[in-house]
Biopython code that builds the backbone (N, CA, C, O; Angstrom):
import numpy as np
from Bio.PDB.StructureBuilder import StructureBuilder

atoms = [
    (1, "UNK", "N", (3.303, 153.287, 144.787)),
    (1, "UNK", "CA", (2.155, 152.408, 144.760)),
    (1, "UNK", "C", (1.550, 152.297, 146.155)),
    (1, "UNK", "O", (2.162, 152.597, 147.180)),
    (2, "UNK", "N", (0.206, 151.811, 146.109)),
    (2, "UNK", "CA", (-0.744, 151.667, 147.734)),
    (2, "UNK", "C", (-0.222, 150.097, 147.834)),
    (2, "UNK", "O", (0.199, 149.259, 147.037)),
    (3, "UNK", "N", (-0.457, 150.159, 149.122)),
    (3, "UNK", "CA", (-0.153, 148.472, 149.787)),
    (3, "UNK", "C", (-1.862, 147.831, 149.517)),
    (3, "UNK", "O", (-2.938, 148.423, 149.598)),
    (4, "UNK", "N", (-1.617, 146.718, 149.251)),
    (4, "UNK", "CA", (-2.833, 145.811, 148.875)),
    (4, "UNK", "C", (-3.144, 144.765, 149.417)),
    (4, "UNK", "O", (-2.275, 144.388, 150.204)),
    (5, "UNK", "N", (-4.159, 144.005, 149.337)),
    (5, "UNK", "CA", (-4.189, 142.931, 150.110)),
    (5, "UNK", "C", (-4.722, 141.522, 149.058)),
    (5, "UNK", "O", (-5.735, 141.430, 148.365)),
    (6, "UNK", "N", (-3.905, 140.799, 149.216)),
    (6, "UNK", "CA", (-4.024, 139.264, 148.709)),
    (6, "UNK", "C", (-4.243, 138.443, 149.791)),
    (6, "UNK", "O", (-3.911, 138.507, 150.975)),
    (7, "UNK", "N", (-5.251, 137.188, 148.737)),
    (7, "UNK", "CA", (-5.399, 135.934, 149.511)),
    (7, "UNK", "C", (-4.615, 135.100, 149.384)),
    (7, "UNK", "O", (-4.031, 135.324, 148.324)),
    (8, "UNK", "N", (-4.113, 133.960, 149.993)),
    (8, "UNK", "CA", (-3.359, 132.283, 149.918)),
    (8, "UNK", "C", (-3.989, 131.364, 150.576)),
    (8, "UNK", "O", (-4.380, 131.501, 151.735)),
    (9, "UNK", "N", (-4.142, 130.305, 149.845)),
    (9, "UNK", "CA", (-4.510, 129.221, 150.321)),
    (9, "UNK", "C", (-3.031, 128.331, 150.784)),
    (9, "UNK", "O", (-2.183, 127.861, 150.025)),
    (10, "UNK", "N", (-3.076, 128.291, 152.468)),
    (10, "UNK", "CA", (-2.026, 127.650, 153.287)),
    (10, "UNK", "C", (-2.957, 126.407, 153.798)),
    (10, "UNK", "O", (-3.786, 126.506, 154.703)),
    (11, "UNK", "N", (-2.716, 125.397, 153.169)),
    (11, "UNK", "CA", (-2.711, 124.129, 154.026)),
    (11, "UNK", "C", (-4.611, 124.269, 154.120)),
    (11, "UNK", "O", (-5.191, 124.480, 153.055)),
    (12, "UNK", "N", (-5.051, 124.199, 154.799)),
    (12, "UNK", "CA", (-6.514, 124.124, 154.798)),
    (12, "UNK", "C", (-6.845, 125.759, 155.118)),
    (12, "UNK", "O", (-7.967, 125.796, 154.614)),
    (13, "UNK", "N", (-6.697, 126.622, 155.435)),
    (13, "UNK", "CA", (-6.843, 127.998, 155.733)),
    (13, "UNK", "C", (-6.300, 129.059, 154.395)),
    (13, "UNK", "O", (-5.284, 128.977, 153.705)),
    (14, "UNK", "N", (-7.325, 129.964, 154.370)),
    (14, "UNK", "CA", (-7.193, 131.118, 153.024)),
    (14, "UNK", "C", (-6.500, 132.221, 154.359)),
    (14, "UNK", "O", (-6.992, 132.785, 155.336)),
    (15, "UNK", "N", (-5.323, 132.148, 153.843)),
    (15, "UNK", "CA", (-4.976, 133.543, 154.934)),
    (15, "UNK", "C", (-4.881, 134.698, 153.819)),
    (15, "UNK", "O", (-4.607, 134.439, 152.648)),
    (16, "UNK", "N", (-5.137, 136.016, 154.297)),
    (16, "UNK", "CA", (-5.014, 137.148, 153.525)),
    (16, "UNK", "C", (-3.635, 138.076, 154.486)),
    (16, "UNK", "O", (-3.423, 138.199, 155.692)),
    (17, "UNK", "N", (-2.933, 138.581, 153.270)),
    (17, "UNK", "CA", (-1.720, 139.151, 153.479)),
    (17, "UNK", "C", (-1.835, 140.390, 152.675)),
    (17, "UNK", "O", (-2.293, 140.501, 151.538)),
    (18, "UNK", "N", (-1.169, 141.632, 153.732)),
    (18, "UNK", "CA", (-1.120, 143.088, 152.746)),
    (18, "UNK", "C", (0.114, 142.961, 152.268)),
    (18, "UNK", "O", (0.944, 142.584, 153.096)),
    (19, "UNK", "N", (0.572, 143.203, 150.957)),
    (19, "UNK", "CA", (1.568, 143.871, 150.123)),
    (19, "UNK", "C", (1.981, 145.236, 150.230)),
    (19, "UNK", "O", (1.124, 146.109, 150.085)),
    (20, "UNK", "N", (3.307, 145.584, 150.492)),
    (20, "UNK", "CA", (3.477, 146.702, 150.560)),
    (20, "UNK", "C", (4.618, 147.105, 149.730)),
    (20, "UNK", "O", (5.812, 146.961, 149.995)),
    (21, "UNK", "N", (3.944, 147.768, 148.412)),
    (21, "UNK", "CA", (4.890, 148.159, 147.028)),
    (21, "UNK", "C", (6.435, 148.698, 147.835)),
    (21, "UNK", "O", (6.230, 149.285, 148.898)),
    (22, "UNK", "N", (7.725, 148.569, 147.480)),
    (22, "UNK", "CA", (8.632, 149.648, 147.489)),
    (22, "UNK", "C", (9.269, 149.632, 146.217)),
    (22, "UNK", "O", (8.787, 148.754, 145.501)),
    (23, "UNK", "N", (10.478, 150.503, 145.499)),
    (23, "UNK", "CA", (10.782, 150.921, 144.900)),
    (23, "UNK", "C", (11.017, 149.582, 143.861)),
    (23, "UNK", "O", (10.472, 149.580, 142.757)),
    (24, "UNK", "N", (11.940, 148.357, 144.342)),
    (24, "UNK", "CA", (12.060, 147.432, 143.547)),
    (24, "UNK", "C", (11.776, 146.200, 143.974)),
    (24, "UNK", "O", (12.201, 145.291, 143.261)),
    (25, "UNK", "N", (10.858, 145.752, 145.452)),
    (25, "UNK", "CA", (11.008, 144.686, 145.940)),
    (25, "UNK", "C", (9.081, 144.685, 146.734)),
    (25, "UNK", "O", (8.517, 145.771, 146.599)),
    (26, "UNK", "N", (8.615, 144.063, 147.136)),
    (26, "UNK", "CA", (7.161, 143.687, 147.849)),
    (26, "UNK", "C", (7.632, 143.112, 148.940)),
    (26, "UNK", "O", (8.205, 142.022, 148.954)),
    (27, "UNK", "N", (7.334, 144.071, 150.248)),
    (27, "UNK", "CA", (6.673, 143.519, 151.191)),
    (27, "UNK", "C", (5.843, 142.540, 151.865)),
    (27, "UNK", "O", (4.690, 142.944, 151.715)),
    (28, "UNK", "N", (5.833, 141.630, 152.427)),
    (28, "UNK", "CA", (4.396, 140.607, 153.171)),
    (28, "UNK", "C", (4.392, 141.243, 154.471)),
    (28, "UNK", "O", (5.341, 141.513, 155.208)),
    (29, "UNK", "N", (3.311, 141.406, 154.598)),
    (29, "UNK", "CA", (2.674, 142.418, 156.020)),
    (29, "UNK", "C", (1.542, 141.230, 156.550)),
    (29, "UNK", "O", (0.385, 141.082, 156.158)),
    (30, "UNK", "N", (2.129, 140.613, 157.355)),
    (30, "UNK", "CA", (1.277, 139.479, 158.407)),
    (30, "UNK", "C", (0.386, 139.696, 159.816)),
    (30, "UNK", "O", (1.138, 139.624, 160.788)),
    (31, "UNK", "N", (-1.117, 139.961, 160.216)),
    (31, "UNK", "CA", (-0.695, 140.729, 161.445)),
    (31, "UNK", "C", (-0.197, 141.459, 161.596)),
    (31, "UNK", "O", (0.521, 141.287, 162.581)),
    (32, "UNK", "N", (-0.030, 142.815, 160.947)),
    (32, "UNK", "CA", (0.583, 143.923, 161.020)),
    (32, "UNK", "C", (2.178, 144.093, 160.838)),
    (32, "UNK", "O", (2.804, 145.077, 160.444)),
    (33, "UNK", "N", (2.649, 142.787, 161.263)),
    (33, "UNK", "CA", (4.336, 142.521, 161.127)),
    (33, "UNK", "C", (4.348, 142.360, 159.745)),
    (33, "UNK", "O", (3.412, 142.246, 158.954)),
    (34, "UNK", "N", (6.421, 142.375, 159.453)),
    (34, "UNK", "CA", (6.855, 141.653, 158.321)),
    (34, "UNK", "C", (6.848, 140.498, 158.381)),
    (34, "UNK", "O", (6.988, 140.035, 159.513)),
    (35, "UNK", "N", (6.665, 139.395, 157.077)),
    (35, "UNK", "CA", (6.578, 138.548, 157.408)),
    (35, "UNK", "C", (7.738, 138.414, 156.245)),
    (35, "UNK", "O", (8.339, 137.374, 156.512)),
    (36, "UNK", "N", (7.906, 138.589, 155.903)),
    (36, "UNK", "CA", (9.236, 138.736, 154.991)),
    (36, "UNK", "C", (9.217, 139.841, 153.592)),
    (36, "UNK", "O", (8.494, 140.822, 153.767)),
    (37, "UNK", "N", (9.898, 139.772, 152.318)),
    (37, "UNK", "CA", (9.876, 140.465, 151.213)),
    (37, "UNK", "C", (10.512, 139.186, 149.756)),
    (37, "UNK", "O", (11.231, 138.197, 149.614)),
    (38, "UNK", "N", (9.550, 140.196, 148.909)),
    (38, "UNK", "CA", (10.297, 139.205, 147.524)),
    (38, "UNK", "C", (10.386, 140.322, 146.457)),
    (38, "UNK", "O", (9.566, 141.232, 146.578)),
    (39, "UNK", "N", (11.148, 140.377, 145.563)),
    (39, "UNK", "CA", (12.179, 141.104, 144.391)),
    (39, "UNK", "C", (11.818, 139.876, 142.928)),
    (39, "UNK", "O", (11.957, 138.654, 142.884)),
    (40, "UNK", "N", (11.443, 140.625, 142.135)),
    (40, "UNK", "CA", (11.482, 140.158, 140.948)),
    (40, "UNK", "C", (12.404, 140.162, 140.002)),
    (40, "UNK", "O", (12.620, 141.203, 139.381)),
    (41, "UNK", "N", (12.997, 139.178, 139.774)),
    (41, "UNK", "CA", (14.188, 139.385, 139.184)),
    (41, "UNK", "C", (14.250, 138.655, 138.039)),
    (41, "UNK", "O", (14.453, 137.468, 138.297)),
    (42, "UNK", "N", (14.143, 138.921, 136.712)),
    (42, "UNK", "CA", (13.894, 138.326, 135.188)),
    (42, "UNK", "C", (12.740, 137.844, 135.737)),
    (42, "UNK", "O", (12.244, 138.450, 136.687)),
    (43, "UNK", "N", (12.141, 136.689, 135.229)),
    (43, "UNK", "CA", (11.280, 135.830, 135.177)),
    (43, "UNK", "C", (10.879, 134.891, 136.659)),
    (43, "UNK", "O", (9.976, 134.056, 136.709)),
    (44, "UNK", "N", (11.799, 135.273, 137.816)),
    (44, "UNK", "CA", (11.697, 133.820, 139.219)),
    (44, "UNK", "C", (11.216, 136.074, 139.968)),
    (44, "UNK", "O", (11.136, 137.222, 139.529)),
    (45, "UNK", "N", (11.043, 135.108, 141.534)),
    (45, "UNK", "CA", (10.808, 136.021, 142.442)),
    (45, "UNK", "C", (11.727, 135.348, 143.587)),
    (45, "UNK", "O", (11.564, 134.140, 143.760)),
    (46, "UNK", "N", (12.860, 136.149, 144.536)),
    (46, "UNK", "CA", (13.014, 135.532, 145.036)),
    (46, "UNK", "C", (13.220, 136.803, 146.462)),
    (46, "UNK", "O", (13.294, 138.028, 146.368)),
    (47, "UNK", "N", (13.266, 135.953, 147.669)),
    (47, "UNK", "CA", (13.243, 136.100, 149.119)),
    (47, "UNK", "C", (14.349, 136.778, 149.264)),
    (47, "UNK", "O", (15.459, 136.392, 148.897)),
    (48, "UNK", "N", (14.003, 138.195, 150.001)),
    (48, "UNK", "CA", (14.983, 139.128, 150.499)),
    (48, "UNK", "C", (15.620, 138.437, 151.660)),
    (48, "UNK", "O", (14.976, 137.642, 152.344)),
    (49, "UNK", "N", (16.998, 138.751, 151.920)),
    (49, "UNK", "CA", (16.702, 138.567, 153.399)),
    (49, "UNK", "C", (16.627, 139.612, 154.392)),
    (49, "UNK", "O", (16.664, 140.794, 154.049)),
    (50, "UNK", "N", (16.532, 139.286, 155.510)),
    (50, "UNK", "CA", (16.000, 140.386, 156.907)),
    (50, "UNK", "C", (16.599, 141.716, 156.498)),
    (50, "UNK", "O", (15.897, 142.719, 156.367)),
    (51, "UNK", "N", (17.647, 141.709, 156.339)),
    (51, "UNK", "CA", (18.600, 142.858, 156.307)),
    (51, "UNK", "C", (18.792, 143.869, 155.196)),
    (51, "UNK", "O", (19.441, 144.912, 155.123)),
    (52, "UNK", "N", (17.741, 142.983, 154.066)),
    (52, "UNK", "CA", (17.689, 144.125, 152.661)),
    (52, "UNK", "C", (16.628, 144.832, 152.397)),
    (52, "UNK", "O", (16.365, 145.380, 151.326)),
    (53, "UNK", "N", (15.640, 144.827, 153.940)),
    (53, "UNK", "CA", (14.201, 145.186, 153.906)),
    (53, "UNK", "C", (14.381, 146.511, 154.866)),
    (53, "UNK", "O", (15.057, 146.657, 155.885)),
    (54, "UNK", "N", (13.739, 147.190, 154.337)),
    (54, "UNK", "CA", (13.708, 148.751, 155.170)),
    (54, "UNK", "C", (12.430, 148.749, 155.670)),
    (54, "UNK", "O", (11.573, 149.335, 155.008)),
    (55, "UNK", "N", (12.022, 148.046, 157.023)),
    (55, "UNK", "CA", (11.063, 148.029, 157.200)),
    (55, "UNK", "C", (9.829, 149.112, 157.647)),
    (55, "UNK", "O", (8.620, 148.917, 157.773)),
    (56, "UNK", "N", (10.737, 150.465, 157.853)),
    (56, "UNK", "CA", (10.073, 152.001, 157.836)),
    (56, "UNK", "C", (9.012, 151.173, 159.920)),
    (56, "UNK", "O", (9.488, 150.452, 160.797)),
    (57, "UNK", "N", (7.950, 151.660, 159.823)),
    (57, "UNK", "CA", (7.171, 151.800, 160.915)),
    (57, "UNK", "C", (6.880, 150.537, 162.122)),
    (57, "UNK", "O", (6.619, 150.415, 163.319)),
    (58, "UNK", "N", (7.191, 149.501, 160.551)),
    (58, "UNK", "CA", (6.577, 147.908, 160.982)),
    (58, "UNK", "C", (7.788, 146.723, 161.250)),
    (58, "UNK", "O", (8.738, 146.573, 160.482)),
    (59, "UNK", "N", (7.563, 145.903, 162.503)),
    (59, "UNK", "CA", (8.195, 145.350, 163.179)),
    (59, "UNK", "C", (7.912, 143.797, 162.192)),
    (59, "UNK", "O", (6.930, 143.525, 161.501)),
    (60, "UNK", "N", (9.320, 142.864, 162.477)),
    (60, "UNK", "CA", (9.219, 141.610, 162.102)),
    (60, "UNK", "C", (8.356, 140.718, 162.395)),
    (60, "UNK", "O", (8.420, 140.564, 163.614)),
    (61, "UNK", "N", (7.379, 139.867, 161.840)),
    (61, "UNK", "CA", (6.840, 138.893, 162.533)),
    (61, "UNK", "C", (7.039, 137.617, 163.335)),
    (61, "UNK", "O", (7.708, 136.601, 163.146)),
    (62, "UNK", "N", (6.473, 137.902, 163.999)),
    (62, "UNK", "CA", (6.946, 136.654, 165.780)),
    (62, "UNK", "C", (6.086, 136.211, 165.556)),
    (62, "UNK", "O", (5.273, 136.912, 164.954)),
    (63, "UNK", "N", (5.664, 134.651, 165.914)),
    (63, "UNK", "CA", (4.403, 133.826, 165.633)),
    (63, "UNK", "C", (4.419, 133.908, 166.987)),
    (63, "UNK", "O", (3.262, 133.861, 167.404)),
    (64, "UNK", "N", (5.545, 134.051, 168.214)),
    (64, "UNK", "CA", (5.287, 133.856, 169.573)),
    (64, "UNK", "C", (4.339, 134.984, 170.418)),
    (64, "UNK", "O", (3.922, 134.905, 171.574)),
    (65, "UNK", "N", (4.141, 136.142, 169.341)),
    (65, "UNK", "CA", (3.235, 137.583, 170.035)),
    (65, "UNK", "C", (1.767, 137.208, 169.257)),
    (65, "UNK", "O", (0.655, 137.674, 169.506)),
    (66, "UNK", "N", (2.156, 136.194, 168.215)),
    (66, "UNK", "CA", (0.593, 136.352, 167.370)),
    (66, "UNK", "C", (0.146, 135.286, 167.265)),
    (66, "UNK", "O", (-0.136, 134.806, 166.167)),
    (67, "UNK", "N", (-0.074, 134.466, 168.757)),
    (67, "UNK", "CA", (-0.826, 133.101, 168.662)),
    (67, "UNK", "C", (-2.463, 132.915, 167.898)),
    (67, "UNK", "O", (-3.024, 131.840, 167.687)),
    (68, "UNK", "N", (-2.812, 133.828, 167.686)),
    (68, "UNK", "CA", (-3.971, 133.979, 166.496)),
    (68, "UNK", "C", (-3.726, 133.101, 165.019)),
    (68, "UNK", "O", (-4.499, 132.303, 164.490)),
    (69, "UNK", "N", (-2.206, 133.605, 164.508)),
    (69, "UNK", "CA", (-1.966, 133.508, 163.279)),
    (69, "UNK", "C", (-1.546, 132.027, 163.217)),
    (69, "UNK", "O", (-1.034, 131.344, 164.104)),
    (70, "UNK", "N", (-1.929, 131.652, 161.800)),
    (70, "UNK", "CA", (-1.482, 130.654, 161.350)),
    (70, "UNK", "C", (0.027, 130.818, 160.710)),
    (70, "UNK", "O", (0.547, 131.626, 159.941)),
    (71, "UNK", "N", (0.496, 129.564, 161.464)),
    (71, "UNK", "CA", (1.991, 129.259, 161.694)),
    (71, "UNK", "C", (1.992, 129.057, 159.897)),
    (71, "UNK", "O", (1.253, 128.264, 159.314)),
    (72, "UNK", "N", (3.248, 130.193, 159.053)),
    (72, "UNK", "CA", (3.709, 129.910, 157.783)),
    (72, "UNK", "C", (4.985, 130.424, 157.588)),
    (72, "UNK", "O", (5.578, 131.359, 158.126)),
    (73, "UNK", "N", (5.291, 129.650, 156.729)),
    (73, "UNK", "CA", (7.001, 130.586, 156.750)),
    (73, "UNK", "C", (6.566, 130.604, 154.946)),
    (73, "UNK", "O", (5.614, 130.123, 154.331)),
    (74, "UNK", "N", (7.792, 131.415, 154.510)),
    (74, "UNK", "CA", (7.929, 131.561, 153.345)),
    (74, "UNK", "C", (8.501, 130.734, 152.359)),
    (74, "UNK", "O", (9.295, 131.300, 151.607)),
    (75, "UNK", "N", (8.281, 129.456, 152.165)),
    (75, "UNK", "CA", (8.922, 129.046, 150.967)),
    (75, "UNK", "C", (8.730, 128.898, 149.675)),
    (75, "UNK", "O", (7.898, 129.579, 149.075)),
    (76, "UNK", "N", (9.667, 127.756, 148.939)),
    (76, "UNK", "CA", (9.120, 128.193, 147.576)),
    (76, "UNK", "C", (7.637, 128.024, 147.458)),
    (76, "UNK", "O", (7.066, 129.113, 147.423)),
    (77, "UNK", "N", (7.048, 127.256, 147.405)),
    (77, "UNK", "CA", (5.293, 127.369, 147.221)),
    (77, "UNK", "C", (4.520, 128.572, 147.690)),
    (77, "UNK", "O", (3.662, 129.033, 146.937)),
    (78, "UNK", "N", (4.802, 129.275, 149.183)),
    (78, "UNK", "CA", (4.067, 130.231, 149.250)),
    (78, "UNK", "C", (4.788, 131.492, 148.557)),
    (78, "UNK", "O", (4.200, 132.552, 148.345)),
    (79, "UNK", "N", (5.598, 131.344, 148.360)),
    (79, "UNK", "CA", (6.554, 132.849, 147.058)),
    (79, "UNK", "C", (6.009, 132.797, 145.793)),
    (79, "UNK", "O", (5.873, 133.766, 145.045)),
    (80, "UNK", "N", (5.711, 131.698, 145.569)),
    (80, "UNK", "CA", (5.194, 131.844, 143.901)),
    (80, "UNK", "C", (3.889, 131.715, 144.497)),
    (80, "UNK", "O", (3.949, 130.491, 144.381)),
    (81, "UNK", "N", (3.001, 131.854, 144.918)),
    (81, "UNK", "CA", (1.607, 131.925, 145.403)),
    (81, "UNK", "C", (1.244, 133.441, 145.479)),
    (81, "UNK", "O", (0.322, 134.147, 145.070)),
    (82, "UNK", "N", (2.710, 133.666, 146.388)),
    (82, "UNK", "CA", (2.495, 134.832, 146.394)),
    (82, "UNK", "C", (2.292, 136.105, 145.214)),
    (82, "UNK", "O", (1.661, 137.156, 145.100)),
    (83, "UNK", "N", (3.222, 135.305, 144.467)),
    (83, "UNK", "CA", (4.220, 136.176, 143.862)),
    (83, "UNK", "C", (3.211, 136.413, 142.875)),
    (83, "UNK", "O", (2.806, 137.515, 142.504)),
    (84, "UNK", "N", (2.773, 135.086, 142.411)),
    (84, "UNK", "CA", (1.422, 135.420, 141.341)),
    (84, "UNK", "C", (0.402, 136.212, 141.833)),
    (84, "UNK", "O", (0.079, 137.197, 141.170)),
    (85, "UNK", "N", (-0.159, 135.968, 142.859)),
    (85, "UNK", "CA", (-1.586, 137.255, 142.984)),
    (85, "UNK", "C", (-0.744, 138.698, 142.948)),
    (85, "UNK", "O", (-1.482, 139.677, 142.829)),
    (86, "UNK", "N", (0.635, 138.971, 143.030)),
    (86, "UNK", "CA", (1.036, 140.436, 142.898)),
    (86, "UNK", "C", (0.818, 140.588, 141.473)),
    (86, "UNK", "O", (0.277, 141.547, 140.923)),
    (87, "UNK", "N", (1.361, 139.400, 140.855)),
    (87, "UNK", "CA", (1.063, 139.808, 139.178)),
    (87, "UNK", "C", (0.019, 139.961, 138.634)),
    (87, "UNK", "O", (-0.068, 140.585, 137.576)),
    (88, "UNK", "N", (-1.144, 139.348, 139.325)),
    (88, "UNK", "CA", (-2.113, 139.143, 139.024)),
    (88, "UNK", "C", (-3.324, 140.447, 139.193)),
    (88, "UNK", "O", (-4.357, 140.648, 138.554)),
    (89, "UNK", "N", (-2.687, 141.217, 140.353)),
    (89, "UNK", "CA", (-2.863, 142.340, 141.052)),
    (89, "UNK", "C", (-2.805, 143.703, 139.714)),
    (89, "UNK", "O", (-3.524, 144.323, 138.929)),
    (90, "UNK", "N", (-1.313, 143.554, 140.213)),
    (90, "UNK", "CA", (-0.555, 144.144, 138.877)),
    (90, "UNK", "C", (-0.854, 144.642, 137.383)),
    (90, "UNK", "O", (-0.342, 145.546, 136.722)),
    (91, "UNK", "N", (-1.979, 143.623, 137.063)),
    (91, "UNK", "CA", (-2.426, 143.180, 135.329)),
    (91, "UNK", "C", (-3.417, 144.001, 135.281)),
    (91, "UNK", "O", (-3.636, 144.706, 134.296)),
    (92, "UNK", "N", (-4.565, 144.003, 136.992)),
    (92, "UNK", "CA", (-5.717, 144.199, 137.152)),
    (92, "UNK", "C", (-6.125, 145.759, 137.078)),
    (92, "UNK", "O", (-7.300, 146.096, 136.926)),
    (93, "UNK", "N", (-5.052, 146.699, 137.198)),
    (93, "UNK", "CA", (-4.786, 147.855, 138.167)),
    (93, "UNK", "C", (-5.238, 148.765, 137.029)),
    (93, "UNK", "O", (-5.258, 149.986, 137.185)),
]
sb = StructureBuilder()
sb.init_structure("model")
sb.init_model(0)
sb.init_chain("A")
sb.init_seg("    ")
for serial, (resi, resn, name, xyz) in enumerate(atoms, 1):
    if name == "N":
        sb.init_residue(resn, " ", resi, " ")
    sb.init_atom(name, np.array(xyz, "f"), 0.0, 1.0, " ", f" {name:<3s}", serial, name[0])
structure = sb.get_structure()
């Protein structure tokens, strides 16, 4: 699959994030960094951690190199935010 790009609404700001398909799990590509990964598993989506992501070319995201970006971490609200525009993506294709 191509890597894609979704919107989220964080807090008062629409940030847009690329997706990057792999074999069984999605990428979040922040600023060019990872910003983490999520795996669909039955019916929930849940958060890889650091170490189950093959991140191939692209480096982890530091909010301390990308004072541009709006400060987000991944929790449950932005995973299922997320998780839906992949499905939503997904349906569209």
């Amino acid at each position: 699959m191509v890597p894609f790009n979704i919107q989220i609404d964080h807090g008062n700001d629409k940030i847009t994030l690329t997706i990057v398909p792999k074999e069984d799990y999605y990428i979040i590509v922040y600023f060019g960094s990872i910003l983490g990964a999520i795996r669909k598993m039955g019916l929930d989506w849940i958060l890889l951690q650091q170490e189950e992501i093959d991140p191939g070319p692209l480096k982890h995201f530091d909010h301390k190199l990308n004072s541009e970006a709006t400060q987000i971490s991944l929790g449950i609200h932005e995973i299922n935010l997320i998780a839906g525009e992949i499905e939503n993506h997904l349906v569209n294709q």
